[in-house]
Residue, then its C-alpha position, 0 to 999 in steps of 0.5 A: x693082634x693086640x689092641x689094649x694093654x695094662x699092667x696088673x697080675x690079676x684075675x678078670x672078667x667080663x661085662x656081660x654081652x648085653x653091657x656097652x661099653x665092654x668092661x673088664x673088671x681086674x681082682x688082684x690075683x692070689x699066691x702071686x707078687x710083682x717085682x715091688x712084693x706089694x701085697x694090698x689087693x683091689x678090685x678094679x674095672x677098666x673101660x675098652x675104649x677104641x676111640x683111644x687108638x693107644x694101648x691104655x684102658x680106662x680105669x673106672x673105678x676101684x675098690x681096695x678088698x681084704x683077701x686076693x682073688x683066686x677066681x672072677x666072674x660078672x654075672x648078668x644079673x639084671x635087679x632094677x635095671x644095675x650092671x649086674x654082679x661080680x663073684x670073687x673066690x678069695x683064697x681065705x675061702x670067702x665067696x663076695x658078691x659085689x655091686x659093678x655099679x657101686x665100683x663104678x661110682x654110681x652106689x653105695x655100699x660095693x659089698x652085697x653080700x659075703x659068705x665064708x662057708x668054704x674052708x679053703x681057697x675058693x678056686x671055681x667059679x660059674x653062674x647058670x646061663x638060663x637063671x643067672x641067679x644061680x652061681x655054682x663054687x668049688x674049693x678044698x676038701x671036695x666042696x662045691x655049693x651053690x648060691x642063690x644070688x636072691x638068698x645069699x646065706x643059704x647055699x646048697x650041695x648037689x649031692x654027697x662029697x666026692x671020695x677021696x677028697x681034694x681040691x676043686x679046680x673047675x665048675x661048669x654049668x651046662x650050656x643047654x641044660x639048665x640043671x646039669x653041673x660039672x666039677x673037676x679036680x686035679x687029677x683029672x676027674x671030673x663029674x656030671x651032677x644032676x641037680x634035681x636028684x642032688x647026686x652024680x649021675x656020670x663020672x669021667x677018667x683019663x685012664x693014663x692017670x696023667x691027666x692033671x686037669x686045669x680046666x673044663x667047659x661045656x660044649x656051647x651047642x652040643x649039651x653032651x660034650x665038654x672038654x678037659x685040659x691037662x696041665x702036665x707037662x707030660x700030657x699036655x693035652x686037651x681031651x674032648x668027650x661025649x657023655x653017650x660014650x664015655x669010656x674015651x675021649x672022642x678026641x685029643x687035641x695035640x699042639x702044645x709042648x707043655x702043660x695047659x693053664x687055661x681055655x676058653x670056648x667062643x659062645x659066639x662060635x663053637x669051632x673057636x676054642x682057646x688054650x694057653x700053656x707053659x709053652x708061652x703059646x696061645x692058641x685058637x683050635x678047630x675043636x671040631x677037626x682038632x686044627x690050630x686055626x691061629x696062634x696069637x703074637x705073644x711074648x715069651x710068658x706063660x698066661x695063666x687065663x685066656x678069656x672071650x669077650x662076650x660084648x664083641x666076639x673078635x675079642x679076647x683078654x690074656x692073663x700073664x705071670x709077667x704083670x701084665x692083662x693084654x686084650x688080642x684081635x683075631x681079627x688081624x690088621x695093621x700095626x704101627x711099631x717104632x724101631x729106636x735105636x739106643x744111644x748112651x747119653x753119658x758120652x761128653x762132647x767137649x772133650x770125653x778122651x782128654x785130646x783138648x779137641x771138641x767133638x762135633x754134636x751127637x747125631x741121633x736118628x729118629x725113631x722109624x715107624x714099621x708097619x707089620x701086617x698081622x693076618x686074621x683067623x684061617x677062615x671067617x668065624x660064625x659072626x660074620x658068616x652068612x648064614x644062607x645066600x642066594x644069587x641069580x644066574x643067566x638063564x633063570x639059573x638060582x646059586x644058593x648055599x647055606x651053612x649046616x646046623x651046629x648038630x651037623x658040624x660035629x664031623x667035617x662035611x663038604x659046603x655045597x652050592x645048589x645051583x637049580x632052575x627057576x621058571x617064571x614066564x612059561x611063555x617066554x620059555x615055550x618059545x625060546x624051545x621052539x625057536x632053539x628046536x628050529x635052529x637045530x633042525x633047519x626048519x625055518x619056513x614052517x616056523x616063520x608059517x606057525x608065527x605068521x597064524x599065531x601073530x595077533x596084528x596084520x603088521x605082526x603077519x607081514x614082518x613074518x611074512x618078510x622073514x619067510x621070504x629069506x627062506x623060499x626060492x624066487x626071493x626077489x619077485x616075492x619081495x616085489x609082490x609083497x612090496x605091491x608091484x604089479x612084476x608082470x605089466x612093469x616088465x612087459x614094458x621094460x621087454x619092449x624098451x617102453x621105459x615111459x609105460x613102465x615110468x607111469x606104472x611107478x608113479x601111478x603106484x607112488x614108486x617115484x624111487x623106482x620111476x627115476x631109476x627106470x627114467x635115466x634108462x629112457x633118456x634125458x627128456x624121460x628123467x626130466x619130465x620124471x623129475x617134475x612129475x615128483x616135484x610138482x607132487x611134492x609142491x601140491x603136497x607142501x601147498x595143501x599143508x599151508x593152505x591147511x594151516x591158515 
């Protein structure tokens, strides 16, 4: 979705990862003109600022240059605390080192430091992750130095001219090994130098001899592998390889119709790699799996530099032929358009056809507001993926994940969840089998037995006890004994119709429920006399208690 816009035909860069806010720095671009064919250039920074909820960015500061910019880069490179350096490669061959601060209005002189060594149009350049004083530039006639941002007037090759001559298209440091460089030309070779032996140490080459190449990154993690794009439109291909095997692309990606001008690979994911074309298309692949994962909402022009936004990963910035500098979310979301309807302004009320009749006012409906849903990439990128995770289950059961490492993502592998068992209360555990073994055998009175002598208390042994009656035979005379009824004097009396005796049995045992049961099968005066009995109990009781209380 794209969130800022602004229209110039330039070149561009972004601030460094660590800069906040994320700027884009703008360097009027070479061999192009706009509909006006001005042809003054300047360096420009702009501020992405979304608190502005427009498509505007802020302009910050600008600085009128001499020569048009082939090529950008905004170097991390950290003197006393500055914004770090820009790079331009001119097309008169000069290489600039400019101060961001100085532009940005809080400098002086904006020009550090300025070299024209090249003798023609400077149309690479790339800085060295690991010591960003370095910065590696390549242009005609198979020249590629490489400068000391601490000793600018004096740079170095990394080895012999490369034969035949021709133009430099790409330079490319290595991402994981700090004296590795890679150049490129346009007819599709490329070379790998070793900078401690100033020599070439592997050349690679398409051997269809179509391959025009526009552009070449290192892989972000795997430090053998990098990527070639072909701008011929008869192969219009991006080629994957592998140094350890470097007779064949170890993979071709094939979604565009026409040539590749520009890619870009996400520092922050290595399965997100860019790529315009002469097709209009931007497209985002899974380099790993050569999957299209998202094609950005573009207009019908072709983009001649994509680039990620370091600061914040979802972002990225596209150069057009049309004049214009667009900044995309791959993020998706939701965005507000007005459909207006044009209505010629020309027309006279009063009496456009000559009739001599006046027309009644020009109706004309307000703009509407549509809100168009753009979804995000297939599948969530790396930074905002969970590395590991974990999450308990019922039954002690422990759900965990992780994502394999980037040397493992080389080849598609299936994500798996590991689902164990964790055992923390051995106990607990011991006599969940216990009672679960008793259930499934049927052996409930020999497991009420073991309870009752393992049980710490006499409470404890008399719930068992309870619990084992369920499961004998003659269950309700055992209740009555466990209860302390004496069963056989109670039902002597009961065989004989002594209902009287059996009453005093009950009371003598403080059984009074069971003593007024047994009464109303005695008669009224055995109920009555049965009832005072307990009442009387229960005064002498609540007598106690206040005599006991004063």
């Amino acid at each position: 979705m794209r969130v800022k816009e602004i229209l110039r035909t330039a070149t561009q860069a972004w601030s460094p990862a660590a800069q906040h806010p994320a700027r884009l720095a703008l360097g009027t671009a070479a061999q192009q003109l706009d509909a006006s064919f001005n042809t003054s250039s300047a360096l420009e920074i702009f501020e992405v600022d979304f608190a502005d909820t427009s498509l505007d960015m802020k302009l910050r500061g600008t600085l009128p240059t001499s020569n048009r910019f082939h090529s950008l880069i905004w170097v991390a490179f950290d003197p006393e605390g500055s914004s770090g350096r820009l790079i331009g490669g001119s097309e008169s061959g000069s290489v600039t080192v400019f101060s961001p601060d100085a532009i940005l209005g809080v400098g002086e002189d904006a020009v550090i430091g300025q070299s024209h060594k090249h003798t023609g149009p400077v149309r690479a350049l790339d800085y060295n992750r690991f010591q960003s004083n370095l910065v590696a530039s390549g242009a005609s006639d198979s020249e590629i130095y490489i400068w000391d941002l601490n000793n600018f007037s004096n740079p170095m090759t990394p080895g012999t001219k490369a034969q035949p001559a021709e133009d430099v298209s790409v330079v490319a440091w290595n991402s994981q090994v700090q004296h590795i460089l890679a150049s490129a030309n346009p007819s599709g070779k490329a070379i790998v130098w070793d900078l401690r032996k100033n020599e070439p140490i592997i050349k690679i080459s398409d051997h269809s001899n179509r391959m025009h190449c526009s552009g070449m990154l290192w892989h972000p993690d795997v430090a053998t592998q990098l990527v070639l794009a072909s701008e011929d439109d008869r192969l219009p291909v991006i080629q994957m390889w592998d140094l350890r095997f470097a007779t064949s692309p170890l993979k071709v990606l094939e979604s565009h119709t026409r040539g590749i001008l520009s890619i870009s690979w996400s520092q922050a994911d290595p399965e997100l790699l860019l790529s315009s074309g002469k097709d209009n298309r931007i497209l985002c692949w899974n380099p790993n799996t050569g999957e299209v994962i998202y094609e950005l909402p573009t207009a019908n022009q072709w983009c001649f530099d994509v680039q990620w936004c370091p600061r914040n990963p979802a972002l990225l910035s596209a150069a057009s032929f049309d004049g214009r500098i667009s900044v995309y979310s791959v993020m998706g979301g939701r965005l507000q358009q007005q459909q207006h309807s044009t209505i010629s302004a020309s027309f006279d009320t009063s009496d456009p056809f000559g009739t001599g009749q006046t027309l009644p006012p020009l109706q004309v409906p307000q703009p509407s507001e549509e809100t168009v849903i753009v979804p995000p990439l297939k599948k969530p990128p790396k930074w905002v993926r969970r590395p590991v995770g974990a999450s308990f289950a019922f039954g002690g059961k422990l759900v965990t994940f992780e994502n394999p490492t980037a040397a493992a993502q080389q080849q598609p592998i299936a994500r798996q969840v590991q689902v164990s068992q964790v055992t923390t209360e051995t106990e607990f555990l011991q006599r969940s089998a216990e009672l679960q073994a008793a259930l499934q055998s049927g052996s409930f009175t020999s497991f009420c037995h073991d309870k009752i002598r393992s049980a710490p208390s006499d409470a404890e042994q008399d719930i068992w006890r309870f619990l084992t009656v369920n499961f004998e035979d003659e269950a309700r005379v055992k209740f009555l004994r466990l209860l302390g009824f004496s069963v056989n004097v109670v039902l002597q009396a009961l065989l004989v119709g002594n209902f009287e005796g059996a009453v005093d049995l009950c009371l003598n045992d403080g059984r009074y429920a069971e003593a007024i049961l047994l009464s109303i099968s005695g008669g009224e005066e055995l109920l009555k006399k049965t009832q005072q009995h307990y009442l009387q109990r229960q005064t002498n009781s609540v007598s106690m208690v206040t005599a006991y209380n004063h």
